[in-house]
C-alpha positions as CSV (number, residue, x, y, z in Angstrom):
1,X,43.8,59.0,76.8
2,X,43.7,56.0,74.8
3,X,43.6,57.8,71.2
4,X,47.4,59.7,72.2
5,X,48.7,56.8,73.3
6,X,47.9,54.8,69.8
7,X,48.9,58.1,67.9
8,X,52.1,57.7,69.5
9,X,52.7,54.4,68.4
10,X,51.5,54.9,64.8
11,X,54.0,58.0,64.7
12,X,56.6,55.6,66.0
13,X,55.5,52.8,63.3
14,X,55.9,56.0,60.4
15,X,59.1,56.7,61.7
16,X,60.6,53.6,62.2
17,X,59.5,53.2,58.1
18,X,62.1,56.2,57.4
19,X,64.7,54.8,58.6
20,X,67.4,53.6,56.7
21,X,69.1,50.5,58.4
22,X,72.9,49.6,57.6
23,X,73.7,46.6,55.5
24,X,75.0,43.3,57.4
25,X,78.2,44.1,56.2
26,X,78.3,47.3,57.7
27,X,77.0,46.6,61.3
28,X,79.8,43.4,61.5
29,X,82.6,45.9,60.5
30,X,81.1,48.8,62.7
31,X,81.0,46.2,65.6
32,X,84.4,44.8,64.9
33,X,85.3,48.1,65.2
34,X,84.1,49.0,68.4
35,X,85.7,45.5,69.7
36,X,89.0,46.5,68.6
37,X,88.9,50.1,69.9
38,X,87.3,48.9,73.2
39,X,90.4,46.2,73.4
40,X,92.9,48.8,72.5
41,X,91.5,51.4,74.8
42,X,91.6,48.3,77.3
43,X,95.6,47.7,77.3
44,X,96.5,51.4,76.7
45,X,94.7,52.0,80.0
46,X,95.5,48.7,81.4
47,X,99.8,49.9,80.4
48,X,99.7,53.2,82.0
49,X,98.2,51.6,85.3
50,X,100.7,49.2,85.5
51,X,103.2,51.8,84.8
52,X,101.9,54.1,87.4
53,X,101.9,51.1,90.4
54,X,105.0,50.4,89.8
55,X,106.6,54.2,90.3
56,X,104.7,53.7,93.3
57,X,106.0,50.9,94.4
58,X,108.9,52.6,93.9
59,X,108.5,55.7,95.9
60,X,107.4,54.2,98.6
């Protein structure tokens, strides 16, 4: 049992050792990114509930 468990973790280790990792530049401007999107995302959503309670309010 022992012997598949530490052959799973040196086939994670080899694994892990082909992967290529983005820069520091590119992980800062993939996560501003997904900061902005998430904001915009936030207000666009945030804009059409708003407009929606107020037609409500309306209606009723």
């Amino acid at each position: 049992m022992f012997t598949k468990i530490k052959k799973y973790f040196k086939e994670v280790i080899t694994e892990l050792k082909q992967t290529t990792w983005p820069s520091k530049d590119a992980t800062k401007n993939m996560t501003l990114l997904v900061i902005v999107v998430a904001i915009l995302l936030a207000l666009y959503l945030g804009g059409i509930d708003f407009f929606l309670q107020k037609i409500m309010e309306i209606l009723i």
